[in-house]
Biopython code that builds the backbone (N, CA, C, O; Angstrom):
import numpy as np
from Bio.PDB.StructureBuilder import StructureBuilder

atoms = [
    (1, "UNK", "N", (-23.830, -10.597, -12.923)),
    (1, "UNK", "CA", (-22.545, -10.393, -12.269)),
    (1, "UNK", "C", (-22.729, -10.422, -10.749)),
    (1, "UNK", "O", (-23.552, -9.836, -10.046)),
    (2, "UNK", "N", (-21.544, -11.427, -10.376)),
    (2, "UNK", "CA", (-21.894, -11.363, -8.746)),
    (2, "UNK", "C", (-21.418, -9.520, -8.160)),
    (2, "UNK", "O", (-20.619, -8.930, -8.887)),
    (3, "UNK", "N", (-21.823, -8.954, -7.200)),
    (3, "UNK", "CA", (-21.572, -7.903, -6.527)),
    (3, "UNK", "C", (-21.214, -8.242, -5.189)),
    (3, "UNK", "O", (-20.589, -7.417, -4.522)),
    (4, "UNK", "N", (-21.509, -9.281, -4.740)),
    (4, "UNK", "CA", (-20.915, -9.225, -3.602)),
    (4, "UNK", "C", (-19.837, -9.273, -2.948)),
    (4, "UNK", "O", (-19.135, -9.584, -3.910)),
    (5, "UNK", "N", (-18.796, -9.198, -1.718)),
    (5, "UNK", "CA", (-18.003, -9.161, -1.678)),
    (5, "UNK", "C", (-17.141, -9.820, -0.687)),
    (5, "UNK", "O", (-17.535, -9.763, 0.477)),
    (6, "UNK", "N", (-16.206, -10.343, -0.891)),
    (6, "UNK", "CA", (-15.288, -11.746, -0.382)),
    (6, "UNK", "C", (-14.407, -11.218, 0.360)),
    (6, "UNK", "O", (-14.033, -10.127, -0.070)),
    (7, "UNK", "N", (-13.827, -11.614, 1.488)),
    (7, "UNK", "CA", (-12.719, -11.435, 2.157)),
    (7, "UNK", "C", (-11.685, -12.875, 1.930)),
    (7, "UNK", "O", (-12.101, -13.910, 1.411)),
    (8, "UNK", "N", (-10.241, -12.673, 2.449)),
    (8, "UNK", "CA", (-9.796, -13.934, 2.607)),
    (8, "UNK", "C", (-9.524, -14.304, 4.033)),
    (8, "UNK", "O", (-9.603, -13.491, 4.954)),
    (9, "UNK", "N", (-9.206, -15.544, 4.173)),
    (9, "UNK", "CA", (-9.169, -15.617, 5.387)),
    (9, "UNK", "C", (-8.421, -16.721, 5.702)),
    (9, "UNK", "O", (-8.616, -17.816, 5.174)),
    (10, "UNK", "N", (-7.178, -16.408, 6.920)),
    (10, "UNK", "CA", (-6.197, -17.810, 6.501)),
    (10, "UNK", "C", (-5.994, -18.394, 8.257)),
    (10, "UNK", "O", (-5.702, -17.794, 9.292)),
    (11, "UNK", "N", (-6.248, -19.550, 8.012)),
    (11, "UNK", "CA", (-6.855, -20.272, 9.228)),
    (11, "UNK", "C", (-5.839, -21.030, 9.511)),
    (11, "UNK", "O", (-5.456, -21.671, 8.532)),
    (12, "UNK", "N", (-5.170, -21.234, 10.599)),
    (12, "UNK", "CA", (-3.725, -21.743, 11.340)),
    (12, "UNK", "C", (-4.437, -22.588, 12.832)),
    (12, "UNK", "O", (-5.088, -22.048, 13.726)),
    (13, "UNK", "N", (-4.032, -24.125, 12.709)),
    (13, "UNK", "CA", (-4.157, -24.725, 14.055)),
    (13, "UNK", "C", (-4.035, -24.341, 15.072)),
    (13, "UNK", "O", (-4.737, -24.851, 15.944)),
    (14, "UNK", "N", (-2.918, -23.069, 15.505)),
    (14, "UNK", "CA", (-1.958, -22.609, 16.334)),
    (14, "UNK", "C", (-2.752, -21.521, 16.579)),
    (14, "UNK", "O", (-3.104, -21.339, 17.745)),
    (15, "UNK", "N", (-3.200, -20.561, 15.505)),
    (15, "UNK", "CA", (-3.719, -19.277, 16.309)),
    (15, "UNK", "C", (-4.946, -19.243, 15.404)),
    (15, "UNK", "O", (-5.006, -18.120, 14.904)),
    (16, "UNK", "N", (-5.716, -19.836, 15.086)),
    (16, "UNK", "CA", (-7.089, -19.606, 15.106)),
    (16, "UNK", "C", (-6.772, -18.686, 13.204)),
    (16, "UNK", "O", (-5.770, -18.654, 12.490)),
    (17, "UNK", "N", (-8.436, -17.984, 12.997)),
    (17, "UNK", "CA", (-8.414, -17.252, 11.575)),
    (17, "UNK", "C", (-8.044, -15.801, 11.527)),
    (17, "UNK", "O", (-8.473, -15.066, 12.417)),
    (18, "UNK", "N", (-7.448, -15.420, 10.773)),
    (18, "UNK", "CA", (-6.896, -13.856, 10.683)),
    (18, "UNK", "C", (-7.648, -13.769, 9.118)),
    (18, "UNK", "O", (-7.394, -14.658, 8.306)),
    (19, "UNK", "N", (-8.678, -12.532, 8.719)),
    (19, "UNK", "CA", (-8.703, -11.611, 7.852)),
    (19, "UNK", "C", (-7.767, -11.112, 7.531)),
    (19, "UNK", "O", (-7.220, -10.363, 8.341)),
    (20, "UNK", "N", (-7.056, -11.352, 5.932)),
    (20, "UNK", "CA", (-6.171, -10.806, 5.638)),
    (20, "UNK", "C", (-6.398, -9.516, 4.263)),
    (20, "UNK", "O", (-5.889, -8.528, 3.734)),
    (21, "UNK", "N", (-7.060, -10.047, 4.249)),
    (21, "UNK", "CA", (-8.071, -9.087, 2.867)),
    (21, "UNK", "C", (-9.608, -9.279, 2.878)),
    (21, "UNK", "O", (-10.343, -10.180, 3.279)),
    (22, "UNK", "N", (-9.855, -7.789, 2.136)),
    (22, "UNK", "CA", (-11.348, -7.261, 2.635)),
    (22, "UNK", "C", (-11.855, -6.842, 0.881)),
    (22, "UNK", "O", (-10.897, -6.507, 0.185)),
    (23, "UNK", "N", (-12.910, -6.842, 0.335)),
    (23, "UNK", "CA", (-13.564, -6.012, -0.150)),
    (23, "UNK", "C", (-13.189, -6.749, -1.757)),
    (23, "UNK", "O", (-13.088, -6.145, -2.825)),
    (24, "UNK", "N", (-13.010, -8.433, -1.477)),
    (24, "UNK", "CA", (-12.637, -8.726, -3.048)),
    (24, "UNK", "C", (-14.037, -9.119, -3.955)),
    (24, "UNK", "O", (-15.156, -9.263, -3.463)),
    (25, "UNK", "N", (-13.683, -9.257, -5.430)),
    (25, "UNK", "CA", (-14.831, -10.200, -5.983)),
    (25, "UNK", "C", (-14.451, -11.316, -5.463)),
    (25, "UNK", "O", (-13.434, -11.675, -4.869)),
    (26, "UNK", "N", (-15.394, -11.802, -5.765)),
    (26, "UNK", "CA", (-15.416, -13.480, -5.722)),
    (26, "UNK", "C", (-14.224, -14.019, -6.794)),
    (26, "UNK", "O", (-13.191, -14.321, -6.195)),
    (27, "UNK", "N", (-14.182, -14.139, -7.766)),
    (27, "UNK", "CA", (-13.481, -14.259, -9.067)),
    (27, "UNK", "C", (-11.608, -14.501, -8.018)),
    (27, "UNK", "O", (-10.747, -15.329, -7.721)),
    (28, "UNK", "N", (-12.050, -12.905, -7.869)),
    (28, "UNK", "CA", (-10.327, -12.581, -7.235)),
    (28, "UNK", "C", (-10.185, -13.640, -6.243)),
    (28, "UNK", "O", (-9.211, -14.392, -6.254)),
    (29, "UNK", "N", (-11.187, -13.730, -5.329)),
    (29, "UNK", "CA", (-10.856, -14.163, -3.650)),
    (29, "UNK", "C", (-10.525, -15.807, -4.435)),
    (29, "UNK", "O", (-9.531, -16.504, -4.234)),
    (30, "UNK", "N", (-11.498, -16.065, -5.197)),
    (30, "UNK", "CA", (-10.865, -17.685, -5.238)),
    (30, "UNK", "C", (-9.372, -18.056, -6.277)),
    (30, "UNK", "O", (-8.986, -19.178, -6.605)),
    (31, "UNK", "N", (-8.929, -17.116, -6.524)),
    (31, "UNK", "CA", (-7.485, -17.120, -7.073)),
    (31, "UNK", "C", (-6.639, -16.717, -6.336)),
    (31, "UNK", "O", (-5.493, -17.105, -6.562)),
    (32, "UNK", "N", (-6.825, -15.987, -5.427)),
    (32, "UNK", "CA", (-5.703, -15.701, -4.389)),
    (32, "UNK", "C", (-5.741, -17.212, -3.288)),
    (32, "UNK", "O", (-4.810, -17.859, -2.807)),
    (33, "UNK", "N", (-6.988, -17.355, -3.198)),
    (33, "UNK", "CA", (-7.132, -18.534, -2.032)),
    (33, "UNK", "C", (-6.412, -19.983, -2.795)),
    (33, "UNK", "O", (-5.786, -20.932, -2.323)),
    (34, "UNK", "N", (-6.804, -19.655, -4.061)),
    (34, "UNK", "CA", (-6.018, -21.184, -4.188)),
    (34, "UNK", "C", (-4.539, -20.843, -4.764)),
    (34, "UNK", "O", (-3.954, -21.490, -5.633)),
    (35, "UNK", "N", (-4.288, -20.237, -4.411)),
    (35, "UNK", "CA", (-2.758, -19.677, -5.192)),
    (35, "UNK", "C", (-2.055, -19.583, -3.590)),
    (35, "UNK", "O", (-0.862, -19.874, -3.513)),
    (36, "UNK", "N", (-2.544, -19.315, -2.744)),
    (36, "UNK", "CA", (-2.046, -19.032, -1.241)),
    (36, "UNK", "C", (-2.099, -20.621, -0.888)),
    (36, "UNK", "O", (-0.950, -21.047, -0.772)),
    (37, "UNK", "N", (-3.018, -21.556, -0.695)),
    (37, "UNK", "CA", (-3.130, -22.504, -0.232)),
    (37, "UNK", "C", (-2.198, -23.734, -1.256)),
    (37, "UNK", "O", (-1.952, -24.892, -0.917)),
    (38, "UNK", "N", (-1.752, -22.970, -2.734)),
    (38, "UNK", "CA", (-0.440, -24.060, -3.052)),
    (38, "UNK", "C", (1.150, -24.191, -2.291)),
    (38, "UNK", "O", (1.982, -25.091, -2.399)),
    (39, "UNK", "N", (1.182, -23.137, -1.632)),
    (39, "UNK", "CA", (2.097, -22.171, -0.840)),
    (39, "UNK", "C", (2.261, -22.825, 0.609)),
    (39, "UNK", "O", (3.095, -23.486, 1.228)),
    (40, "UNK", "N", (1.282, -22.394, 0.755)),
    (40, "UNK", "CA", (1.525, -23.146, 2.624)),
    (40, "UNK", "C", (1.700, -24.418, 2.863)),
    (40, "UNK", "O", (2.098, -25.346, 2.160)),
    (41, "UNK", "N", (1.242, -24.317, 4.281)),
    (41, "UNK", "CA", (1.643, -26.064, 5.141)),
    (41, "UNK", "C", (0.606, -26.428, 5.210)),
    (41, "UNK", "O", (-0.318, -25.657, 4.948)),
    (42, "UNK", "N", (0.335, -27.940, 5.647)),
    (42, "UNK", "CA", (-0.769, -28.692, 5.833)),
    (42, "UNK", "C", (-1.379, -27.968, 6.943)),
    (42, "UNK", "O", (-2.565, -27.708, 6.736)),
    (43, "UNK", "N", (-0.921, -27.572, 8.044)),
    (43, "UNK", "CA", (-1.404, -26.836, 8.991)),
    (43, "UNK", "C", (-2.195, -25.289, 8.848)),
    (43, "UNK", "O", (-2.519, -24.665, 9.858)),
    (44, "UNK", "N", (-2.406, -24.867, 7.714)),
    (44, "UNK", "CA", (-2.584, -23.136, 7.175)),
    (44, "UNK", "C", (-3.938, -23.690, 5.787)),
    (44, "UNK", "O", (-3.915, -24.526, 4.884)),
    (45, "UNK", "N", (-4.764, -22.892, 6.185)),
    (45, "UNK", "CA", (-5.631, -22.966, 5.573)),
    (45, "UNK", "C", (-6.101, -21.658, 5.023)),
    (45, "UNK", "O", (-6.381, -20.784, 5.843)),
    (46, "UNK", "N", (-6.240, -21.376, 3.603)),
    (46, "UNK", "CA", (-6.653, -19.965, 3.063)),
    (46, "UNK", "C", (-8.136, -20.304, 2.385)),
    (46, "UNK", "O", (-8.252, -21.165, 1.514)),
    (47, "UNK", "N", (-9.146, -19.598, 2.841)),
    (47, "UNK", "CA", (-10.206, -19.825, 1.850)),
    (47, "UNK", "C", (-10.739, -18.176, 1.881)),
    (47, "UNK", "O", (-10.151, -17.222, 2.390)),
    (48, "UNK", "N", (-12.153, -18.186, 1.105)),
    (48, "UNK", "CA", (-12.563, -16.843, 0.940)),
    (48, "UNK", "C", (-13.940, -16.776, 1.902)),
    (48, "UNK", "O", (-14.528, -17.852, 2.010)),
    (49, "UNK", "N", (-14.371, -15.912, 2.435)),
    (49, "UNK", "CA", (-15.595, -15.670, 2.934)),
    (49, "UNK", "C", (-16.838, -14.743, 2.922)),
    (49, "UNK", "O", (-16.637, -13.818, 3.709)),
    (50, "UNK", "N", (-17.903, -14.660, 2.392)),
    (50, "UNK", "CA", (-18.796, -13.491, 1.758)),
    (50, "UNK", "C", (-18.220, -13.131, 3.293)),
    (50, "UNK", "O", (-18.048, -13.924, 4.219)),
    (51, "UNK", "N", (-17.873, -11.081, 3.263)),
    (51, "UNK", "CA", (-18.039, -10.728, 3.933)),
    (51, "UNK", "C", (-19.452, -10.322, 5.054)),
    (51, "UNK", "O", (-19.414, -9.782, 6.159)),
    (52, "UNK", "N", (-20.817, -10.898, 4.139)),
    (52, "UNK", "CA", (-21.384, -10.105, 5.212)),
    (52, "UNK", "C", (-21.770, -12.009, 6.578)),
    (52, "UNK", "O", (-22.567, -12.086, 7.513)),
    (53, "UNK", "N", (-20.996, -12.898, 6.143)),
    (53, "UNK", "CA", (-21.142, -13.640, 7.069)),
    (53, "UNK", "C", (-19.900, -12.981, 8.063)),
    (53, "UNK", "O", (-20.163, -13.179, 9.249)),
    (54, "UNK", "N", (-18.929, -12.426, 7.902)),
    (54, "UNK", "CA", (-18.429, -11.704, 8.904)),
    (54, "UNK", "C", (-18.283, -10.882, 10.037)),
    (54, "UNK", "O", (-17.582, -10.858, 11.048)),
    (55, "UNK", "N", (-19.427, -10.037, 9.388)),
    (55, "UNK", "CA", (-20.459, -9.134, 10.010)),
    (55, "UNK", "C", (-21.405, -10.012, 10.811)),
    (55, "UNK", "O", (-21.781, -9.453, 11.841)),
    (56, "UNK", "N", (-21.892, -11.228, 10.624)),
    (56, "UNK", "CA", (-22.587, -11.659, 11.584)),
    (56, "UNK", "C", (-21.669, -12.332, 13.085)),
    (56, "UNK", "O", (-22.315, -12.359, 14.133)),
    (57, "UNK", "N", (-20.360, -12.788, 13.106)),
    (57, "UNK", "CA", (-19.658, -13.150, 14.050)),
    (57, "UNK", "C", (-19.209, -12.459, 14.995)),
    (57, "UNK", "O", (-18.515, -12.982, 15.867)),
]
sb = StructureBuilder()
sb.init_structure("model")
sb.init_model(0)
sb.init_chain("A")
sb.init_seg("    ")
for serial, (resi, resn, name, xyz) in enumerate(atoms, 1):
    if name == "N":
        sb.init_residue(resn, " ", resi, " ")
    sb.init_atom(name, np.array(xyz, "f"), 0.0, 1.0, " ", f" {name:<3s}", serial, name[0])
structure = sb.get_structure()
């Protein structure tokens, strides 16, 4: 079982990436990300990110 843990993160031409959620599985983060990204504009990008590459930025 993965343990690690995913944030989402939704990325806009206009203003750069906003963390919108913290502390998911993996499982979750890639069902919200592709369930968010049927939703938006060509311009809005949702994907997931291991949080601890977060911690390194």
């Amino acid at each position: 079982m993965d343990d690690k843990r995913y944030a989402i993160a939704v990325t806009t031409k206009a203003e750069g990436m906003d963390i919108v959620l913290h502390g998911l599985q993996r499982q979750r983060a890639k069902r919200i990300a592709a369930r968010e990204n049927r939703t938006r504009d060509v311009n809005t990008n949702v994907q997931l990110v291991p949080e601890k590459d977060l911690e390194q930025r």
